[in-house]
Every structure is written in C-alpha cells, then in structure tokens.
PyMOL commands that place a pseudoatom at each C-alpha (Angstrom):
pseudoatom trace, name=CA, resn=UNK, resi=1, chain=A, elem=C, hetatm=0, pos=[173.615, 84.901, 44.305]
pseudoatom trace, name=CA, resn=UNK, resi=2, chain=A, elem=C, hetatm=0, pos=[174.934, 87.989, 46.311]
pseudoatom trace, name=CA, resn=UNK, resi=3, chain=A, elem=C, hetatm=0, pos=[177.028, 89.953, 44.439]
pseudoatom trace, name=CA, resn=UNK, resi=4, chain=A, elem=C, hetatm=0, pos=[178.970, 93.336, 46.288]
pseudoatom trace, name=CA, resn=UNK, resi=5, chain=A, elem=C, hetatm=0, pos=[180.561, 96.547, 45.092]
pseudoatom trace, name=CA, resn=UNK, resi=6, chain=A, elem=C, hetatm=0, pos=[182.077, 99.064, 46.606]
pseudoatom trace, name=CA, resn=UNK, resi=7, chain=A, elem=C, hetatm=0, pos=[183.283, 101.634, 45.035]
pseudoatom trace, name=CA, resn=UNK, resi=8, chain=A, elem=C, hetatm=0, pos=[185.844, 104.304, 47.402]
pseudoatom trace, name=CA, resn=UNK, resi=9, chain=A, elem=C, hetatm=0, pos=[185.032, 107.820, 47.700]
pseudoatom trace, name=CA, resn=UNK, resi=10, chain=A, elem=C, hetatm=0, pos=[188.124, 109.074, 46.286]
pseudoatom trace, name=CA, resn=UNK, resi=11, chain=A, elem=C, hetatm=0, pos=[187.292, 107.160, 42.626]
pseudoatom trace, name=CA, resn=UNK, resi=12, chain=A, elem=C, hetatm=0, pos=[183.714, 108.462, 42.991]
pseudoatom trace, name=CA, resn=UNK, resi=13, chain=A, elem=C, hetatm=0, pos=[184.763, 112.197, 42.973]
pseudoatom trace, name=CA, resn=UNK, resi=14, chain=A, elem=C, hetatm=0, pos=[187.275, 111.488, 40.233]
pseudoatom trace, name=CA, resn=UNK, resi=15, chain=A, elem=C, hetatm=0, pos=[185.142, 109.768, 38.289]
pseudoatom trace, name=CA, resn=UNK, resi=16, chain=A, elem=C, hetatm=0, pos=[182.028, 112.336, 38.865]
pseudoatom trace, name=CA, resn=UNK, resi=17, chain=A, elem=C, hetatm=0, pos=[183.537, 115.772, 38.984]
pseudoatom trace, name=CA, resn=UNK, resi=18, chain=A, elem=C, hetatm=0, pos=[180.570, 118.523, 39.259]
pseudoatom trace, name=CA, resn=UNK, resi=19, chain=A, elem=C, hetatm=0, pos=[178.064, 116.083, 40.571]
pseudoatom trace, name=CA, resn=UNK, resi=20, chain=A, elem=C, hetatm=0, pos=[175.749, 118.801, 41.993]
pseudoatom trace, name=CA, resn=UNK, resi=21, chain=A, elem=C, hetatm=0, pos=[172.589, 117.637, 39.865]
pseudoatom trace, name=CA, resn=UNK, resi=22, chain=A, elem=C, hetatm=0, pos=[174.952, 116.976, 36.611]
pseudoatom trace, name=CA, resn=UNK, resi=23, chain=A, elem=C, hetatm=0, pos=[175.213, 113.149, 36.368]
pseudoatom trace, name=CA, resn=UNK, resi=24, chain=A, elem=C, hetatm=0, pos=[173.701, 110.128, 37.654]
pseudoatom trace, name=CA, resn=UNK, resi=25, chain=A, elem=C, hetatm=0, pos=[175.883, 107.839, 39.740]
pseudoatom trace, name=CA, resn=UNK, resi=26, chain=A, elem=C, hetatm=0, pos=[176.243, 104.704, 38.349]
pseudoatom trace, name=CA, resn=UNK, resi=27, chain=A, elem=C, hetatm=0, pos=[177.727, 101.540, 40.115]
pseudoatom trace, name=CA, resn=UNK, resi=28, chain=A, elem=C, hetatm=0, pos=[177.392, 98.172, 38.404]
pseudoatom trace, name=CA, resn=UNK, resi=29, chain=A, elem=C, hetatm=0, pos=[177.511, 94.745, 40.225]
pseudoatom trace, name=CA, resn=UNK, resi=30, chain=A, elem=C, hetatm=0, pos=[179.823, 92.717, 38.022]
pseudoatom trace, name=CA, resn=UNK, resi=31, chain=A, elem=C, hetatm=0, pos=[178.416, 88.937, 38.417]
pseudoatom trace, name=CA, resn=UNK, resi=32, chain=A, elem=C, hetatm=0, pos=[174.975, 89.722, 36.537]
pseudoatom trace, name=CA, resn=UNK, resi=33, chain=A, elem=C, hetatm=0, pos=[175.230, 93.148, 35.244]
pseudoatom trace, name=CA, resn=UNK, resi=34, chain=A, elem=C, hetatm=0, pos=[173.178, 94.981, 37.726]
pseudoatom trace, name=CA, resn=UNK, resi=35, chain=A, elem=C, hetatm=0, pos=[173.290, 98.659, 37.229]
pseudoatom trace, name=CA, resn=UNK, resi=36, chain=A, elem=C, hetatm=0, pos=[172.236, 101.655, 40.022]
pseudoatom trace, name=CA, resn=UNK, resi=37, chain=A, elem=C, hetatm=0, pos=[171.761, 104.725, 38.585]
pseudoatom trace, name=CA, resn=UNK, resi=38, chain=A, elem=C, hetatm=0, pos=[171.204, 106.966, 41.526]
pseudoatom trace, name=CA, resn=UNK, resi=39, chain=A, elem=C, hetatm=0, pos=[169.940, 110.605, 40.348]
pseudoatom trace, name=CA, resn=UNK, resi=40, chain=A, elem=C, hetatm=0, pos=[170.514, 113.952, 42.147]
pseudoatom trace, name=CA, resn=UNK, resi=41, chain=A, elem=C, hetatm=0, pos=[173.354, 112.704, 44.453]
pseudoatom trace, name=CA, resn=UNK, resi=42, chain=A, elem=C, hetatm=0, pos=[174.221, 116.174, 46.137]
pseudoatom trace, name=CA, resn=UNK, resi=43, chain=A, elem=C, hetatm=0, pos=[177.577, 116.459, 46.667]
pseudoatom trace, name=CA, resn=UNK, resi=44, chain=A, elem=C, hetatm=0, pos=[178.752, 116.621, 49.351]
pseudoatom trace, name=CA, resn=UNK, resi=45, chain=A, elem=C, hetatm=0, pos=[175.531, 115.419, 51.266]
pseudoatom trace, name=CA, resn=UNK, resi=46, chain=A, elem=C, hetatm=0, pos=[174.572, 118.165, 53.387]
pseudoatom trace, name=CA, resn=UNK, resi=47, chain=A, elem=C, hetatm=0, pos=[174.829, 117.040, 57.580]
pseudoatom trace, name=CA, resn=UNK, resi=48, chain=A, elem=C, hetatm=0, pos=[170.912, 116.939, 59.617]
pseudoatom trace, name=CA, resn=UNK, resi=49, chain=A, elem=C, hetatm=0, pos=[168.909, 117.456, 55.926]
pseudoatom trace, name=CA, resn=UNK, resi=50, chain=A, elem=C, hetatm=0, pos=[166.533, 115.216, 54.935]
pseudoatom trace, name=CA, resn=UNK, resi=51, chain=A, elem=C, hetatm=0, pos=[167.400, 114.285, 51.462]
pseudoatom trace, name=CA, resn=UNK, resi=52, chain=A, elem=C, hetatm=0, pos=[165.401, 111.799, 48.698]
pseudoatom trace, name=CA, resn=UNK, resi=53, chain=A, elem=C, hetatm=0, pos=[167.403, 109.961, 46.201]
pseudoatom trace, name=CA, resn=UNK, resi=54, chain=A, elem=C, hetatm=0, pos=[166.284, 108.601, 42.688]
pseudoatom trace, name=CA, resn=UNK, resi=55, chain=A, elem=C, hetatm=0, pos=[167.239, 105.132, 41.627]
pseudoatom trace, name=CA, resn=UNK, resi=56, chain=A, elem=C, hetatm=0, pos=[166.907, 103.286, 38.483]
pseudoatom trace, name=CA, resn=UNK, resi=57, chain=A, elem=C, hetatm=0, pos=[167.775, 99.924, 37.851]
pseudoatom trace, name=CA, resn=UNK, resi=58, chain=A, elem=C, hetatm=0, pos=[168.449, 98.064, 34.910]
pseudoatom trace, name=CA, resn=UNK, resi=59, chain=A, elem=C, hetatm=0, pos=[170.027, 94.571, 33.831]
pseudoatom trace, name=CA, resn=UNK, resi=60, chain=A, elem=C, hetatm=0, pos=[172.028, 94.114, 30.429]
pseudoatom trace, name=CA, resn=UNK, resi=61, chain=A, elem=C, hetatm=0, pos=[170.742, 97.540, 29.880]
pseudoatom trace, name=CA, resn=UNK, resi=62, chain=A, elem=C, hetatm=0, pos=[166.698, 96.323, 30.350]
pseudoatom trace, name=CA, resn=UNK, resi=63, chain=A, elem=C, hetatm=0, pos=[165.044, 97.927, 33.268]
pseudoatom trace, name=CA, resn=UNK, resi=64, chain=A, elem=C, hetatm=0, pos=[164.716, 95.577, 35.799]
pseudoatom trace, name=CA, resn=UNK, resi=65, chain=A, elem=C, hetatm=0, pos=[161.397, 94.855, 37.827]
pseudoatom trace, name=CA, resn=UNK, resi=66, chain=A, elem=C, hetatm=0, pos=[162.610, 93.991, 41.607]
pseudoatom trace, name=CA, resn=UNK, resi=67, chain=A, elem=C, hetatm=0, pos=[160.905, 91.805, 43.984]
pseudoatom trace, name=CA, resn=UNK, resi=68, chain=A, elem=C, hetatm=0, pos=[162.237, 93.976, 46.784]
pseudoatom trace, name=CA, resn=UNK, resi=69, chain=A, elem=C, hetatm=0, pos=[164.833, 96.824, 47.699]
pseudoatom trace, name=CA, resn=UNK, resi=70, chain=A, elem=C, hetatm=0, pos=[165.924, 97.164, 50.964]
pseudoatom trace, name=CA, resn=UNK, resi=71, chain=A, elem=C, hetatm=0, pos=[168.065, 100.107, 52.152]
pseudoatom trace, name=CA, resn=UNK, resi=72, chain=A, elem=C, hetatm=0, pos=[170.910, 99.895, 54.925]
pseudoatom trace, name=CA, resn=UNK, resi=73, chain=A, elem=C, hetatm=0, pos=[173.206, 102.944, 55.978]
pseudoatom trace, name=CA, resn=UNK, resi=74, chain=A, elem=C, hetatm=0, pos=[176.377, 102.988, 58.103]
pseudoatom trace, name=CA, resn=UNK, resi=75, chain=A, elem=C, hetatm=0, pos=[178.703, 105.666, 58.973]
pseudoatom trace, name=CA, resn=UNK, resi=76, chain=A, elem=C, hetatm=0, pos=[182.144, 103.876, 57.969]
pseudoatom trace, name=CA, resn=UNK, resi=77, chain=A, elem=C, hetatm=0, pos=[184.890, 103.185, 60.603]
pseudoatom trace, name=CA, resn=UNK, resi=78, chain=A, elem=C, hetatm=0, pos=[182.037, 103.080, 63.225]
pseudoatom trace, name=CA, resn=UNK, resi=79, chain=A, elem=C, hetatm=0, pos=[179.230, 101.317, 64.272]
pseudoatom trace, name=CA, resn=UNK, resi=80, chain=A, elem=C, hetatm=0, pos=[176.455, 104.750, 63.283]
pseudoatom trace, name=CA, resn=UNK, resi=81, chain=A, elem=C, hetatm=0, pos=[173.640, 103.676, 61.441]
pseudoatom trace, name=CA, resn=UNK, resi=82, chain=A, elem=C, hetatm=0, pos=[171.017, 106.277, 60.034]
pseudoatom trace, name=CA, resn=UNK, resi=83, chain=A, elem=C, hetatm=0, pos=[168.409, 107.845, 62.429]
pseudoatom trace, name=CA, resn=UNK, resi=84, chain=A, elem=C, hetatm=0, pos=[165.577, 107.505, 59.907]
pseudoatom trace, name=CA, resn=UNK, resi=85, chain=A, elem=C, hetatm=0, pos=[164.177, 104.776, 58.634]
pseudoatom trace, name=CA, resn=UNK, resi=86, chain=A, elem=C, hetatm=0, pos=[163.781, 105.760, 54.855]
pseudoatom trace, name=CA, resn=UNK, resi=87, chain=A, elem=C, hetatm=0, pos=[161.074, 104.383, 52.820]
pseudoatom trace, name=CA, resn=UNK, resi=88, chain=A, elem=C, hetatm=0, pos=[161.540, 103.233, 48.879]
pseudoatom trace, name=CA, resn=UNK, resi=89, chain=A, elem=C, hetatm=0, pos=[158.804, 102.792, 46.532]
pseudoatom trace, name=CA, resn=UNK, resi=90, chain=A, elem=C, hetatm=0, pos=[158.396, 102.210, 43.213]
pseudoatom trace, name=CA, resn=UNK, resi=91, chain=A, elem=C, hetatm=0, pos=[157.788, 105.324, 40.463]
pseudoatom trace, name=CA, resn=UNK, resi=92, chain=A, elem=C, hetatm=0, pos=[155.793, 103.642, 37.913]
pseudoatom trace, name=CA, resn=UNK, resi=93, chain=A, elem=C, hetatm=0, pos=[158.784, 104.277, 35.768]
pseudoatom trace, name=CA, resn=UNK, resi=94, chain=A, elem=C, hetatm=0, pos=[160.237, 100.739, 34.389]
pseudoatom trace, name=CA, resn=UNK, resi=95, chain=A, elem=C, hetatm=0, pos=[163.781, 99.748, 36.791]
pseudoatom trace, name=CA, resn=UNK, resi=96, chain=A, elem=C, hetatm=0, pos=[162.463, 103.261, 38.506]
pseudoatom trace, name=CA, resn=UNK, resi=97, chain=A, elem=C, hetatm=0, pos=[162.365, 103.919, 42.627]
pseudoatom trace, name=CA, resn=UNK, resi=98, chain=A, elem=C, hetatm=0, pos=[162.632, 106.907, 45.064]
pseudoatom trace, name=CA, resn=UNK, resi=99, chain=A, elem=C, hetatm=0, pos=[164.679, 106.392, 48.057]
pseudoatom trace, name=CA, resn=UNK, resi=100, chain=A, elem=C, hetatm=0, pos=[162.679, 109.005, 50.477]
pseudoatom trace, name=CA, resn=UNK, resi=101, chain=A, elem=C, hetatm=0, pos=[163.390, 110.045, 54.376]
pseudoatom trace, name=CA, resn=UNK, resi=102, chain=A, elem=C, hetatm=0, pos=[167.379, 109.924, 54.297]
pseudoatom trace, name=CA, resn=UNK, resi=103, chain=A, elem=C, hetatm=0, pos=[169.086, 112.174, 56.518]
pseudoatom trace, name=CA, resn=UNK, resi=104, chain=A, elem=C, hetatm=0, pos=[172.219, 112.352, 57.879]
pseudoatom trace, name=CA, resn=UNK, resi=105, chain=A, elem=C, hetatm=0, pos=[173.608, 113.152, 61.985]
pseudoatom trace, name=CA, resn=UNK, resi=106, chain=A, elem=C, hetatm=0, pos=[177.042, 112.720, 61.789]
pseudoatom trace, name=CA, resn=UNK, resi=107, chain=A, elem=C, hetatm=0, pos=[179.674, 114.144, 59.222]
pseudoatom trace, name=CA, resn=UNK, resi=108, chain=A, elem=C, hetatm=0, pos=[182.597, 111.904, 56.886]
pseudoatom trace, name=CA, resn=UNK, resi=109, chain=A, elem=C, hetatm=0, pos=[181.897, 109.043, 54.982]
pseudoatom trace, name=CA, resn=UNK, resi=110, chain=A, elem=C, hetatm=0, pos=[179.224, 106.719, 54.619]
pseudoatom trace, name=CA, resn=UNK, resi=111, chain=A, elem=C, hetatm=0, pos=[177.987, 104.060, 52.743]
pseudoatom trace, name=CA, resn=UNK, resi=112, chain=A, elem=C, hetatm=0, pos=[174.426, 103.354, 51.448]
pseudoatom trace, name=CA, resn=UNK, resi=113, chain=A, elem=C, hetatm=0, pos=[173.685, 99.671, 50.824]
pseudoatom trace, name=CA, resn=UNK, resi=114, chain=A, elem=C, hetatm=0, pos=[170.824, 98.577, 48.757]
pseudoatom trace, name=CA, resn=UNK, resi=115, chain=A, elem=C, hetatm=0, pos=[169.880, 94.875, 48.676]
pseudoatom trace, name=CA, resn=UNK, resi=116, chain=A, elem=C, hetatm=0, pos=[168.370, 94.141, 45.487]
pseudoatom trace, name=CA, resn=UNK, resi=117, chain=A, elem=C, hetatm=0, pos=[165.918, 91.020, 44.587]
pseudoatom trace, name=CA, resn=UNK, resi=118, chain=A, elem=C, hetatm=0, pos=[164.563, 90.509, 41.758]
pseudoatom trace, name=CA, resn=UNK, resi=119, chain=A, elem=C, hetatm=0, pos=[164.587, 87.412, 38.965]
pseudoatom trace, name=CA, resn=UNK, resi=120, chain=A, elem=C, hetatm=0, pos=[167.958, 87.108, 38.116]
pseudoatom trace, name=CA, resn=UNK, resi=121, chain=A, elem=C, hetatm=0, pos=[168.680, 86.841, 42.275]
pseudoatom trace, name=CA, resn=UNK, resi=122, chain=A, elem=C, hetatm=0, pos=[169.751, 89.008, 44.998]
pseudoatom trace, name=CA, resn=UNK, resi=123, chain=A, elem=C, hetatm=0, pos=[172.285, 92.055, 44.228]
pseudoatom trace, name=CA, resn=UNK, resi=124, chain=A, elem=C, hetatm=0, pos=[173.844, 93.884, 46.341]
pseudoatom trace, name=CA, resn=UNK, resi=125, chain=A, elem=C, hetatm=0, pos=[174.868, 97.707, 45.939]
pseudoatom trace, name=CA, resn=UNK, resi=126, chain=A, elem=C, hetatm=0, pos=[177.273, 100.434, 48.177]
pseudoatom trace, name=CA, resn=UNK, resi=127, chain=A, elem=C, hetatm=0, pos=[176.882, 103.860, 47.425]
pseudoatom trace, name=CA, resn=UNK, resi=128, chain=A, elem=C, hetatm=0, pos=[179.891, 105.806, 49.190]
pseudoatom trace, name=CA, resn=UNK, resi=129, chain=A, elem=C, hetatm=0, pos=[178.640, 109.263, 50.047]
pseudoatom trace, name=CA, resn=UNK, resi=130, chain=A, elem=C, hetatm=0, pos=[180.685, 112.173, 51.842]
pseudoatom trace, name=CA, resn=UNK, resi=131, chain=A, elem=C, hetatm=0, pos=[178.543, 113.579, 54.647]
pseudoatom trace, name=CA, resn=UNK, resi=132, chain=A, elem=C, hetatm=0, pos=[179.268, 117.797, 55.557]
for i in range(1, 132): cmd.bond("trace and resi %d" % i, "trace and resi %d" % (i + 1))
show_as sticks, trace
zoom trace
C-alpha cells in the first residue's frame, strides 16, 4: 500500500511559524496513520550547507520499527535532484532515525521524499522545504 502526502510550503509556514529549532514538523500519511516527525527543520534551509535532519516515526501513536527508509530529493518545477547522497540510520531510539549528508545547490523549493517500509506496508512521505 503506497500512501502520499504533500503538504505546500505556504501551509507549512502557516502552520509552523518560528520553526528555527521550536517544533518538530509533523506530516501524517492518512491511509494507515503514519506520522514523520522531522526535528530541527531550519527554516529557511540555508543554500551549499550540509545539514542532518532527525526523524521519528510512529503509527497510531506507537513508534514504528521500519524495514527500510529510503530518501529522494528534487528541486520542484525542475528536474534537480540533490548532489549528495545522504545516508539514514537508525538512533537506537524506538520509530527514531537521522537523515545525515543533505545539502542543498540550488535555491526555492524542494521536496524531500521518504519511502517508508515497515509491517503495516510501504508509506510514503514529502517534506516541502524552502531552500535560501
């Protein structure tokens, strides 16, 4: 089961005012409750910085132990992907990973996907980011 949300950039900031290290972002995949909770989501995401992301994910609230997480990037209204290949790994934390190596080479928006397996079947996850 593949399940997709996007969620724009403009509901984001509204929705997150003061993000600079105050709240997680959260984006939930509506067929079976998967919830991202990215921490320390600078905002905006600075241009040519290498930046690592914290993720948590959880199920019905329950911290969910995934199979695999698999990170894509893309610069939107072109065909820019990101020029590093980031690594994720788990924290030892239940539901927790680290998203490491992310950087950044071209400014305006992007979108981070995140392909999720795990029992309860494959999720997927955009995280709209504004690149400066």
């Amino acid at each position: 089961m593949r399940n997709r949300i996007f969620l724009p950039c403009a509901l984001l900031a509204a929705l997150l005012p003061g993000l600079a290290g105050a709240e997680p972002v959260t984006i939930r995949a509506a067929d079976n409750e998967m919830t991202a909770a990215f921490g320390n989501v600078p905002k905006p995401v600075p241009l040519n910085e290498m930046i690592t992301l914290q993720l948590t994910l959880s199920h019905s609230g329950a911290p969910v132990e995934a199979k695999s997480v698999e990170i894509t990037g893309q610069r939107l209204y072109s065909k820019n992907g990101l020029p590093t290949a980031p690594s994720i790994s788990a924290t030892g934390q239940p539901g927790g990973w680290r998203i490491e190596g992310l950087r950044f080479h071209i400014s305006g928006p992007w979108r981070l996907t995140l392909r999720i397996t795990s029992a309860t079947g494959v999720s997927e996850i955009v995280l709209p980011l504004e690149v400066k």
